[in-house]
N, C-alpha and C positions, 0 to 999 in steps of 0.2 A: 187719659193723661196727656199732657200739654208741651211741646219741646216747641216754642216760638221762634220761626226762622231767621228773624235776623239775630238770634243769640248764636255763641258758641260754647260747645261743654267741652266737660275732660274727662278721664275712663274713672273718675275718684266722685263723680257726680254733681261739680261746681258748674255753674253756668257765668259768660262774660258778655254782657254790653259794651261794645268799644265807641267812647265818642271821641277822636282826635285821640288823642292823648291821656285821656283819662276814661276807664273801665268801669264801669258798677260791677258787684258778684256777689252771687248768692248761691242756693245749693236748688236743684233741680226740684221740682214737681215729684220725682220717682223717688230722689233720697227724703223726700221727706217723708212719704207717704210709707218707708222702710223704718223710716227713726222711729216714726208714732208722734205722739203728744211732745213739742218742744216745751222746753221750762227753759234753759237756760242758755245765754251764750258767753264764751268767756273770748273777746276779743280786744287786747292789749296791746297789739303793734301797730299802732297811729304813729308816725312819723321812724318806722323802722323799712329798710330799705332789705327788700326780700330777692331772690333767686326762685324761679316759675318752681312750683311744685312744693317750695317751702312752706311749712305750717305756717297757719297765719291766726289760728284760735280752735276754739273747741267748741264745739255746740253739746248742748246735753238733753237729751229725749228719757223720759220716764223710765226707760228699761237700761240705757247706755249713753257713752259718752265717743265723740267721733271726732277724731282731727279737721280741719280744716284748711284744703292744699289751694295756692294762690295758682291758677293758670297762668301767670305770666309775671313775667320777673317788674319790681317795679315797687313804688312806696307809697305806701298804703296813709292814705289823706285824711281819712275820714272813717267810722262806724254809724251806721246807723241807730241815732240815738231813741226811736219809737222802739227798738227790740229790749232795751233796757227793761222798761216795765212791760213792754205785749211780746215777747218771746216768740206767741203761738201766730202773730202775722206770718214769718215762715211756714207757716202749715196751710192757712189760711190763703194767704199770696205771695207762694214765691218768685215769682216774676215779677213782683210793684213794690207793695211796700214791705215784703220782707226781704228786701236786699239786705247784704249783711257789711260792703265796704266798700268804699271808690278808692283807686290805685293812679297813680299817675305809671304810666308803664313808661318802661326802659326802650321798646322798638315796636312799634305799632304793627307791623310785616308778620311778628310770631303768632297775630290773629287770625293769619289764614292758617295754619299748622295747626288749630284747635276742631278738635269734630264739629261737624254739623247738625242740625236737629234730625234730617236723615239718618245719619251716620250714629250717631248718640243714640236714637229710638232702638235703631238695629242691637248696638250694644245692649241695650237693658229689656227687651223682647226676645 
């Protein structure tokens, strides 16, 4: 299982790209591998301005449905529109192309306050 060092996770399984200002995120290697088979993702807050940890959508795997918490406070730009019809890209590549949102974040500084891939492996080992 795969936690790429320049990402940062959260203890909820999200992982964040930070470039300048604006965040790719998606859900770890380990949660997906927990979900099972993705089918669906219901992500509706494109231009809604969140608080770090707020729900940001749901993803849904064969057997369950799981909230989706934003690591960082900040509004959310974009979905990624290839999960609409391939869902299972998440299962597939969650580090590329199954990201699941770009954020423009509120303070760039709260990216060091996010675990490391060290620190993250330890949690879910």
């Amino acid at each position: 299982m795969q936690f790429p060092a320049d990402l940062r996770y959260t203890k909820d399984h999200e992982w964040i790209k930070l470039d300048r200002t604006t965040a790719t995120i998606g859900i770890t290697d380990f949660a997906q591998s927990e979900l099972g088979d993705i089918v669906y993702l219901d992500i509706n807050t494109v231009g809604s301005s969140l608080a770090a940890e707020a729900v940001f959508g749901t993803v849904e795997a064969v057997k369950t449905v799981s909230d989706l918490f934003l690591p960082m406070a900040g509004t959310i730009t974009e979905v990624n529109p290839a999960l609409a019809s391939n869902p299972e890209l998440v299962n597939t590549d969650p580090y590329g192309q199954g990201w699941m949102v770009k954020v423009t974040v509120n303070n760039a500084a709260d990216f060091e306050q996010l675990l490391t891939s060290e620190a993250y492996a330890k949690l879910v080992h």
